[in-house]
N, C-alpha and C positions, 0 to 999 in steps of 0.2 A: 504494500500500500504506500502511495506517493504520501509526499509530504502536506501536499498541497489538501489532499485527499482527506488525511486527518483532520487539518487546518478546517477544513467546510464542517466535517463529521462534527466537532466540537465545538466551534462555532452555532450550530445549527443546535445544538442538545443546549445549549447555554441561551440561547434564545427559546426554547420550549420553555425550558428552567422558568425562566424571569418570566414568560407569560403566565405559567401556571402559580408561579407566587402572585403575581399582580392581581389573579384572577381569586385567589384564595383571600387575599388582604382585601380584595371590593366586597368580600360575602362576607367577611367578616364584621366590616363595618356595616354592610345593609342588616346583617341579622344585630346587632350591638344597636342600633338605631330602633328597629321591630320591637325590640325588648325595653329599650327606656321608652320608647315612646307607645306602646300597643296600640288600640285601634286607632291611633291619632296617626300611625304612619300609614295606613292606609288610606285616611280618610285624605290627608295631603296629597299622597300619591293621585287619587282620582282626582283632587282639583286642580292639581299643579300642569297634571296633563303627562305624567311622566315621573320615574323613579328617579333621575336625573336631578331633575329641578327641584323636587320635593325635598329630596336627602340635604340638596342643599339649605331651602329652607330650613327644614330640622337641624341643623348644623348650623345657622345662622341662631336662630335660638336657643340653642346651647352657649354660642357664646354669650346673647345678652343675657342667660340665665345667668352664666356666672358672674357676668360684672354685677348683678344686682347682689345685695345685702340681704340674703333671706338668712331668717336665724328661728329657734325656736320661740314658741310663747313660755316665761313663766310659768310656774304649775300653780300661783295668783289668777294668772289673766286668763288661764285655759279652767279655772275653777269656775272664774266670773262668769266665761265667754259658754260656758255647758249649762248653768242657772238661766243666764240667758236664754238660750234656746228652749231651756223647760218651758219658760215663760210664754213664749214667742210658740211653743206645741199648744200651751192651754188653750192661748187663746184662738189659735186655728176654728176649737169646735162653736164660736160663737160668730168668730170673724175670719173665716177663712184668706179671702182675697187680703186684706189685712196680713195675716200672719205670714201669707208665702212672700206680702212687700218686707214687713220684716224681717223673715227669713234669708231675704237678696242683702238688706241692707246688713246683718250681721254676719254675712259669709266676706261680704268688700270689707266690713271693719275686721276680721281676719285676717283677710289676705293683705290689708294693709300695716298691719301691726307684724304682719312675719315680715314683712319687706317687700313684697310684691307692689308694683306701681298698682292702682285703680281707678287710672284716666282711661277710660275707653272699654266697653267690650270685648273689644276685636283683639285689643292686645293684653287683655286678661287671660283671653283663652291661648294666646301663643304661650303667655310667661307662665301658666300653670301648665301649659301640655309636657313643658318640658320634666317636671316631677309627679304628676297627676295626670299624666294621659290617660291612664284605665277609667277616672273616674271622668273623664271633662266631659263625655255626653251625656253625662249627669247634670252638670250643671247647663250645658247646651238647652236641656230637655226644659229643667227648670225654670233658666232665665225665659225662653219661650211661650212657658202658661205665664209667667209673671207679665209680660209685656201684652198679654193676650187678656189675662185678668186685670187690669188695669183697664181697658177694655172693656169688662164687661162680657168679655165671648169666652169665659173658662168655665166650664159645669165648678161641682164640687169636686166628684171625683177627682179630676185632671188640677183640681188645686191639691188637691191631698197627696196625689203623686209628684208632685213641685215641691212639696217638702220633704216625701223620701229622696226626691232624688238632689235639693240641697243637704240634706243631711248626710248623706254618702261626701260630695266633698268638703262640708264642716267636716266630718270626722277625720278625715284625711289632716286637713290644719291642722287640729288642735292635739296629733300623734306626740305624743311626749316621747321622749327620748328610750325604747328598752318596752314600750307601750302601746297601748292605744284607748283614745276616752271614747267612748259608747256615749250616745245621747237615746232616749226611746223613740219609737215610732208614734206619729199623731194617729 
C-alpha cells in the first residue's frame, strides 16, 4: 500500500471520527435542552418553525436566566406566601372570579420576590420556562381563564381549574430548599 494510499485511508477515518462526535455532541445538547426545558421545547420547536431556531431560542434564555438574581424565598415569606393562598382558596367558594384574580396577582408577587422580572407576560413565560417548563402550561392555562374571567366568559368550573393549575406553579416557587410546600386544592 502506497503512501499516498494511507495518507487518504486516514484522512478519511479522521473525518468520519469528527463527524460522528459533532453528530453525538448536537444530541446531546438537543436531549440536555428536552430535559431542562420538557414540553416547552417542543412547544418552541412548533412555533419557531424548526429545531434550529428554537434550541436557539432556548439557549438565549438560558443565558438571561442566568444573569437574573433568582434566589430562594425565606421559610418567613414562603410561611406568609402559603396563608396567603389558604386565604385566597376560601374565598374562591364565594368569589371565585375574585380568587383566580388573586391567585394571578400572588403567583407575580412570587415570582417577583424570587427574582424573576414581572413586566410582561410574554416574558414571564420565557424566564420561568427556563426552570419551570413542566409546569408553564399550567400557568398558560390559568392566566387564560383569568383574562377570560375578567371577562365575564369563564363558567365556575374553568375558574376552579385556574386555581389548580396556578397552584401547581405556586408550589413550584415556594420549593424550599431539600423540600416542597403543599398548599390544598379549592
Amino acid at each position: 500500500m502506497s503512501t499516498e494510499t494511507l495518507v487518504v485511508i486516514i484522512v478519511a477515518c479522521a473525518l468520519v471520527l469528527i463527524l460522528i462526535g459533532v453528530g453525538v455532541w448536537m444530541a446531546t445538547r438537543r436531549r440536555r435542552l428536552q430535559r431542562r426545558f420538557g414540553p416547552e421545547y417542543d412547544r418552541t420547536v412548533e412555533q419557531s418553525g424548526g429545531r434550529r431556531s428554537a434550541e436557539q431560542e432556548l439557549r438565549g434564555r438560558e443565558r438571561r436566566h442566568d444573569s437574573l438574581e433568582i434566589r430562594e424565598l425565606p421559610p418567613e415569606a414562603r410561611e406568609q406566601y402559603a396563608r396567603d393562598w389558604g386565604r385566597i382558596q376560601e374565598r374562591f367558594v364565594d368569589q371565585p372570579q375574585t380568587a383566580v384574580a388573586d391567585a394571578d396577582s400572588l403567583v407575580t408577587r412570587v415570582m417577583r420576590d424570587r427574582g424573576y422580572p414581572t413586566d410582561g407576560y410574554r416574558q414571564q413565560l420565557q424566564d420561568l420556562s427556563v426552570e419551570h417548563g413542566r409546569t408553564l402550561e399550567h400557568y398558560r392555562s390559568a392566566h387564560d381563564v383569568h383574562i377570560r374571567g375578567g371577562a365575564g366568559n369563564a363558567t365556575t368550573e374553568e375558574l376552579r381549574g385556574a386555581m389548580v393549575h396556578y397552584r401547581a406553579l405556586f408550589d413550584e416557587l415556594l420549593v424550599a430548599p431539600g423540600g416542597r410546600q403543599r398548599t390544598e386544592e379549592p
